[in-house]
N, C-alpha and C positions, 0 to 999 in steps of 0.2 A: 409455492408458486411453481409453477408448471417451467421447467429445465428454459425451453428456448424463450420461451415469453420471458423471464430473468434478464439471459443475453440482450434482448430484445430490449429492455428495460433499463438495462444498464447504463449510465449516462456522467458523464463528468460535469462537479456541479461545482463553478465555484464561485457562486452567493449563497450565503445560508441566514435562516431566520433564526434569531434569537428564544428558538425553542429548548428544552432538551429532549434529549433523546431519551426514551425510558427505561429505562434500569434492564428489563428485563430482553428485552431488544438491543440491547451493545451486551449481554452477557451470549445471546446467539450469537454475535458478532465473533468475542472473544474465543468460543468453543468449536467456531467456523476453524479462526485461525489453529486452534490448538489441535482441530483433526488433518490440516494440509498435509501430505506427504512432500517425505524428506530423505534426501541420499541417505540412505541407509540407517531412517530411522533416527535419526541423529539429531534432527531439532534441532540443527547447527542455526540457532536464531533465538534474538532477545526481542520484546516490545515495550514500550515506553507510553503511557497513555499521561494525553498532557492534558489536562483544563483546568489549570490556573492560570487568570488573565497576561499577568504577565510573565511569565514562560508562553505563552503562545505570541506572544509581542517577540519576543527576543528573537521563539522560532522563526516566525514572519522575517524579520530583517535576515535571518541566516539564510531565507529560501529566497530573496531578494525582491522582498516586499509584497510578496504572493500575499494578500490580505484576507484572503479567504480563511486561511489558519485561524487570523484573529474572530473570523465570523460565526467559525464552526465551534459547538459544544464540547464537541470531543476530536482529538486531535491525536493519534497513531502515529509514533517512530517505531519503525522495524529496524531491527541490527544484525547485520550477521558476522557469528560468532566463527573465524574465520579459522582461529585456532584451532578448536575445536573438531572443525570439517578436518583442517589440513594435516592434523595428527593423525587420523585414519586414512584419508586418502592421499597426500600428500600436496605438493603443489596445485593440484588440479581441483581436489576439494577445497583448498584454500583461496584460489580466486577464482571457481567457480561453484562448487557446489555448494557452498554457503550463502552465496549471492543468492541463488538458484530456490533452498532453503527459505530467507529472509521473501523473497519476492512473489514464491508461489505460497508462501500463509499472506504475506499482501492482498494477494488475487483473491482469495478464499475470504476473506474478513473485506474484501472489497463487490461481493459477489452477496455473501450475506447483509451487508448494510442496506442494498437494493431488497431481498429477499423480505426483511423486516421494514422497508417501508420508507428507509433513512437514501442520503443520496453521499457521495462520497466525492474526492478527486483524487488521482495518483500525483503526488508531486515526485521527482526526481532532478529540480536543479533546482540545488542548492551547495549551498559550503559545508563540507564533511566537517572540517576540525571546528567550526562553529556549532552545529549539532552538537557534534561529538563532546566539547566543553558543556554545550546547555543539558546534555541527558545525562553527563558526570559519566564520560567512560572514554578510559583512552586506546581501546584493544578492541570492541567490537567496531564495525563498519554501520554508518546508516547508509539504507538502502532506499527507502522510501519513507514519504509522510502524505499519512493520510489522511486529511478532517472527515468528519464525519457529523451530517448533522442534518436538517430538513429544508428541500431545496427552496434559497426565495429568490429563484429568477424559472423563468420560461424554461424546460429542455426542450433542448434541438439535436435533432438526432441529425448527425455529421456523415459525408459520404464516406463510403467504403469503396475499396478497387474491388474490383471483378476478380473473381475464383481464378479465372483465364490469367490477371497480370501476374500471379505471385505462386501459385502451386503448378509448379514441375514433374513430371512423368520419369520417372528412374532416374533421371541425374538434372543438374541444374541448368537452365538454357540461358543466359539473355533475351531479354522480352522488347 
């Protein structure tokens, strides 16, 4: 697909049809994530693919009832591996560039699901130490969850601000 028709494309979906997604099409997905760049190479980041019914139930309640989770076939936890970052770069790699890590293979495995056909949603509020219990890890961070699966509601593509409100000229103005 052609780079800005993607963007273009790109849509937050969260009704999904009790399709799956085909094998070969969440492995693009997978290899999307695996090429994101990372502070320093580092792959300061884990993923978690969930589709068993109830682990995606349990997810659901930790993200506070987002039901979409339970809709979707396949279901993406990122983690970032914070230790990891923070051992090389210290504090700053620790809670940021692992986040950083964990969010831009998000983006990339959220970029490719459109690219292959699938439609996706970023989720980000939910309860950490409830994830954290349901994916079995007490040391990496979740950062995002992603379902992933074929869209069964209408996209509506949502306003954007103007170039004008938000990109600043050499330093930052109030608008």
């Amino acid at each position: 697909m052609e780079f800005n028709r993607l963007i273009d494309d790109r849509h937050s979906v969260r009704v999904f049809l009790p399709k799956k997604v085909p094998r070969q099409a969440f492995h693009r997905i997978l290899k999307a994530c695996q090429r994101a760049p990372s502070a320093g190479n580092l792959q300061s980041y884990e993923l978690v693919v969930i589709t068993d019914e109830k682990k995606k139930k349990e997810l659901c309640n930790a993200a506070y009832g987002q039901e979409c989770i339970i809709e979707a076939p396949i279901v993406l936890v990122f983690l970032a591996d914070t230790k990891k970052s923070g051992h090389v770069y210290g504090e700053r790699g620790k809670e940021l560039y692992a986040l950083q890590d964990a969010t831009i293979a998000c983006a990339y495995s959220q970029l490719m699901a459109t690219n292959v056909g699938v439609a996706s949603v970023w989720i980000g509020a939910f309860d950490e130490e409830m994830v954290k219990n349901l994916v079995n890890t007490k040391e990496y961070r979740p950062i995002a969850i992603l379902p992933i699966g074929y869209p069964g509601e209408k996209i509506i593509t949502t306003p954007r601000r103007e170039l004008e409100r938000f990109v600043h000229d050499e330093r930052f103005e109030y608008k």
